[in-house]
SEZADO-736134 format. One record per residue (C-alpha): residue in three letters; x, y, z. Coordinates in steps of 0.25 Angstrom, whole numbers, padded with zeros to 4 digits, always signed. Layout:
// SEZADO-736134
ALAXYZ/...
This chain:
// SEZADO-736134
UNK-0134+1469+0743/UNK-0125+1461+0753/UNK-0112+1456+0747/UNK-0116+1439+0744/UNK-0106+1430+0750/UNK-0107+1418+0744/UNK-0116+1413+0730/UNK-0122+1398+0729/UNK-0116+1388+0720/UNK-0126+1392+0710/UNK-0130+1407+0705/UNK-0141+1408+0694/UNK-0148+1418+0689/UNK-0145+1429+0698/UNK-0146+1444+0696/UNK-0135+1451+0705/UNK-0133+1466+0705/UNK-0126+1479+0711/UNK-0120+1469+0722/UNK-0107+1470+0729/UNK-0103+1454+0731/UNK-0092+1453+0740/UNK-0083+1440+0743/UNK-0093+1429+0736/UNK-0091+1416+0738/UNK-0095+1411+0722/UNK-0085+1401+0720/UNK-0089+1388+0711/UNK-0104+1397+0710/UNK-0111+1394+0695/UNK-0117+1408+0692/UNK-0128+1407+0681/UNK-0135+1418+0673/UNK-0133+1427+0684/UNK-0133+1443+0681/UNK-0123+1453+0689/UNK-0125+1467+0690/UNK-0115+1477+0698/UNK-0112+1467+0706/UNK-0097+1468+0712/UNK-0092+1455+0716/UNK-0080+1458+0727/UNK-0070+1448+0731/UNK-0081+1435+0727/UNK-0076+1423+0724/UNK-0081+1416+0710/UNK-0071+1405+0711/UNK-0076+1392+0702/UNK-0089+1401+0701/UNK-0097+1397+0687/UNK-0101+1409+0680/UNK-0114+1406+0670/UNK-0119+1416+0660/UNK-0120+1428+0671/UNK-0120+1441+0668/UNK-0112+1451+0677/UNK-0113+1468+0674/UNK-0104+1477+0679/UNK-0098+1468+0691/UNK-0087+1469+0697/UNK-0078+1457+0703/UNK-0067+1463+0712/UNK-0057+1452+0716/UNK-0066+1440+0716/UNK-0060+1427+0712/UNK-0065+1418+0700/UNK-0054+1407+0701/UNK-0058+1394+0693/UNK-0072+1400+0689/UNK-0078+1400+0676/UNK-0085+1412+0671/UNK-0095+1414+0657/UNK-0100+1401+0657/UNK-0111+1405+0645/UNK-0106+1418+0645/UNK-0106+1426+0657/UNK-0107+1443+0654/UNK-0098+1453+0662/UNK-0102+1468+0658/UNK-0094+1478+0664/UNK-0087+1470+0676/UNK-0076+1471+0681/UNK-0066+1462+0689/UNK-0056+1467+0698/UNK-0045+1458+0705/UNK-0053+1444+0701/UNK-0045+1430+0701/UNK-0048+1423+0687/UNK-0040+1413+0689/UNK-0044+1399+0682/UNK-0057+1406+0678/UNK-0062+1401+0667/UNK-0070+1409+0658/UNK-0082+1404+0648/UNK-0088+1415+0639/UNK-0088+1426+0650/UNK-0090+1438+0643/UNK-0085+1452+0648/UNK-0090+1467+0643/UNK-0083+1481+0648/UNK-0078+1471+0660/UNK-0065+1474+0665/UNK-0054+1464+0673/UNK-0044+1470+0684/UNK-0033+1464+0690/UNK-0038+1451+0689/UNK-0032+1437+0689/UNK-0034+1432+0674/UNK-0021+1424+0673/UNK-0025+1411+0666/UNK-0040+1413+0662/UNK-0045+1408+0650/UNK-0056+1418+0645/UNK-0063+1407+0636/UNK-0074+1412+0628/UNK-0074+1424+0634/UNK-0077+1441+0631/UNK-0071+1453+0633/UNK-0079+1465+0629/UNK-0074+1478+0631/UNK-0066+1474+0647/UNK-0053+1475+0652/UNK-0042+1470+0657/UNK-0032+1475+0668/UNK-0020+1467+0676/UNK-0013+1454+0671/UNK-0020+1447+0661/UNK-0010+1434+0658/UNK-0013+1421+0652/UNK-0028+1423+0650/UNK-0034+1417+0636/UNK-0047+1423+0632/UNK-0052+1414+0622/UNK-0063+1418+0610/UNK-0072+1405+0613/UNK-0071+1392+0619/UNK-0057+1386+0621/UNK-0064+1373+0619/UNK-0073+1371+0604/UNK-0082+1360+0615/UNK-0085+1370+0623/UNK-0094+1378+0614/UNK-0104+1367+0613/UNK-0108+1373+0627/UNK-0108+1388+0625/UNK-0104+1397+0614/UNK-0097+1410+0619/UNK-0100+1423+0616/UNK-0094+1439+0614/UNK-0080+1433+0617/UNK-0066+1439+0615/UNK-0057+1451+0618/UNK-0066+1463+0615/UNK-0061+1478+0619/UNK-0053+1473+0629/UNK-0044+1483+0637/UNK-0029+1474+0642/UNK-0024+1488+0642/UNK-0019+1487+0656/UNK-0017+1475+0657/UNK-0005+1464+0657/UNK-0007+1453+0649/UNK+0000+1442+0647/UNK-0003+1428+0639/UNK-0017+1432+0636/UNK-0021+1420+0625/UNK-0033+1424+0616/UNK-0039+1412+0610/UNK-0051+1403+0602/UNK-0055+1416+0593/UNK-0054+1427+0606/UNK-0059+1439+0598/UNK-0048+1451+0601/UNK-0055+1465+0597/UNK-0050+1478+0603/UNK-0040+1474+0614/UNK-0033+1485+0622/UNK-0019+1479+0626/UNK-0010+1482+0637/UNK-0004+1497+0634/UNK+0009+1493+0636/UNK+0010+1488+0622/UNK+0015+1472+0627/UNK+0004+1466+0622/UNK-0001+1464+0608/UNK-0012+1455+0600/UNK-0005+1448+0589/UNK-0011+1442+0576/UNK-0008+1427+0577/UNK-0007+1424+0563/UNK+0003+1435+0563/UNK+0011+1430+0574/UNK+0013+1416+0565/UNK+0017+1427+0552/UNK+0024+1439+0554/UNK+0030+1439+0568/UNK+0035+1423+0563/UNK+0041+1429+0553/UNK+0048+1443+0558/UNK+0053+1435+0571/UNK+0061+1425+0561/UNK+0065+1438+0554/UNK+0070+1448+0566/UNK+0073+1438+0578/UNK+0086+1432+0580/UNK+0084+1416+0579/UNK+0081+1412+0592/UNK+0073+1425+0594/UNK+0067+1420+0584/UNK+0061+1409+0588/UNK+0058+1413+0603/UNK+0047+1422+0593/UNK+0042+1410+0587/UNK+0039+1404+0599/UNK+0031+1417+0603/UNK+0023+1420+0592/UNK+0021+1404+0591/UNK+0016+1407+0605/UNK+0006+1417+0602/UNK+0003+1412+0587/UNK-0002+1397+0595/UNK-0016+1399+0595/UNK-0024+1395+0584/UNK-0036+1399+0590/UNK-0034+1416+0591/UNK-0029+1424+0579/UNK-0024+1435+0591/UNK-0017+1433+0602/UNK-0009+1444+0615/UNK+0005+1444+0614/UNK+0011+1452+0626/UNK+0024+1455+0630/UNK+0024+1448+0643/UNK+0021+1434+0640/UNK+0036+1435+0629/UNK+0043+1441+0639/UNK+0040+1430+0648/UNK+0041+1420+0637/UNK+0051+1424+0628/UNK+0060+1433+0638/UNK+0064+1447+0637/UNK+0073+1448+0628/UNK+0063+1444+0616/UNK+0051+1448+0620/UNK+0049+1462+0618/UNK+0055+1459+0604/UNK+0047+1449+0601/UNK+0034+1456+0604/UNK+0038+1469+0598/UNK+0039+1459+0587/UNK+0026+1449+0588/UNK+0018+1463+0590/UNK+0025+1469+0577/UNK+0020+1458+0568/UNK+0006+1452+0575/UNK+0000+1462+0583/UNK-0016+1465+0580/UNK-0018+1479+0576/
């Protein structure tokens, strides 16, 4: 079929599938229980686009903009996509869930994953100061819609960089695949507040000491996650040089997850 140019404010209940969509103009577009099928979406711009319990199966999105959209609004289903070269930034997502779905080289700086799901995807390229959050962040916003199959499930960051990545509100964290150069590890909040308190006191100088502190105050802050990403990176840039690469030799000696 011809490549569409341009979708109406309102998309419902639409069937699409084995399309190639090239340079869309979607922006502020409420799609609703819409279904996608091998469709490959190139260069289109979703921009402020509203994404309602669609379904999309093996996509594929290749550098398409979705800038200050909001996407999973009463869960929305992605089954082995992909996303290549895409712009999330100030995408807001609501229960999107993805399965075998893979992200590369895409703009995630500063998303807030809110209720979403990750089943068996992967990430490769920067991924910094994303939060991925197990439910809501708001208690008021479950009167509306209750999420479902969120968290961090067989999720492959092997090749990629993160840095700040916050997991939050009960995000489950089953078999995660960290970045192979060994800078990066899920610690055991609880232990963060115990052990690593207690060895910094015992093996850092006294200032030293209290730089750790303030690091594993840092990662131990939030009440609402037993687990949290420590990486390398984000000390270094914190903390400085000089004490980093001690100080996360030690924090992953005493708090790292099995």
């Amino acid at each position: 079929m011809a490549a569409r140019t341009n979708w109406p404010p309102h998309l419902k209940f639409k069937i699409f599938e084995k399309e190639k969509i090239s340079a869309l103009m979607a922006r502020e577009t409420w799609i609703e229980g819409c279904v996608f099928r091998d469709v490959e979406f190139d260069r289109c711009d979703f921009r402020g686009a509203k994404d309602h319990y669609n379904t999309f199966e093996r996509c594929v999105f290749h550098a398409c903009r979705f800038q200050d959209a909001a996407l999973g609004i009463r869960t929305s289903r992605f089954g082995g996509c992909r996303f290549q070269d895409c712009n999330f930034k100030g995408t807001v997502f609501d229960n999107a869930v993805f399965e075998n779905t893979r992200f590369a080289n895409c703009r995630l700086n500063g998303v807030d994953f809110s209720a979403s799901g990750f089943w068996h995807c992967q990430f490769l390229g920067d991924v910094e100061d994303v939060v991925f959050r197990g439910t809501y962040q708001f208690a008021s916003d479950l009167g509306r819609h209750t999420p479902v199959d969120s968290g961090l499930h067989d999720v492959d960051f092997s090749k990629a960089s993160l840095k700040w990545i916050t997991v939050s509100n009960g995000c489950s964290i089953v078999d995660v695949a960290l970045p192979s150069n060994g800078e990066v590890f899920i610690a055991d909040r609880s232990r963060l507040q115990s052990d690593c308190r207690e060895t910094v006191q015992r093996i850092f100088s006294a200032n030293d000491a209290r730089i750790a502190e303030k690091a594993i105050e840092l990662y131990a802050a939030n009440d609402t996650q037993d687990r949290c990403f420590v990486t390398l990176r984000e000390l270094k840039e914190t903390y400085g040089s000089n004490i980093s690469g001690k100080l996360f030799d030690t924090l992953k000696q005493c708090a790292a997850v099995p």
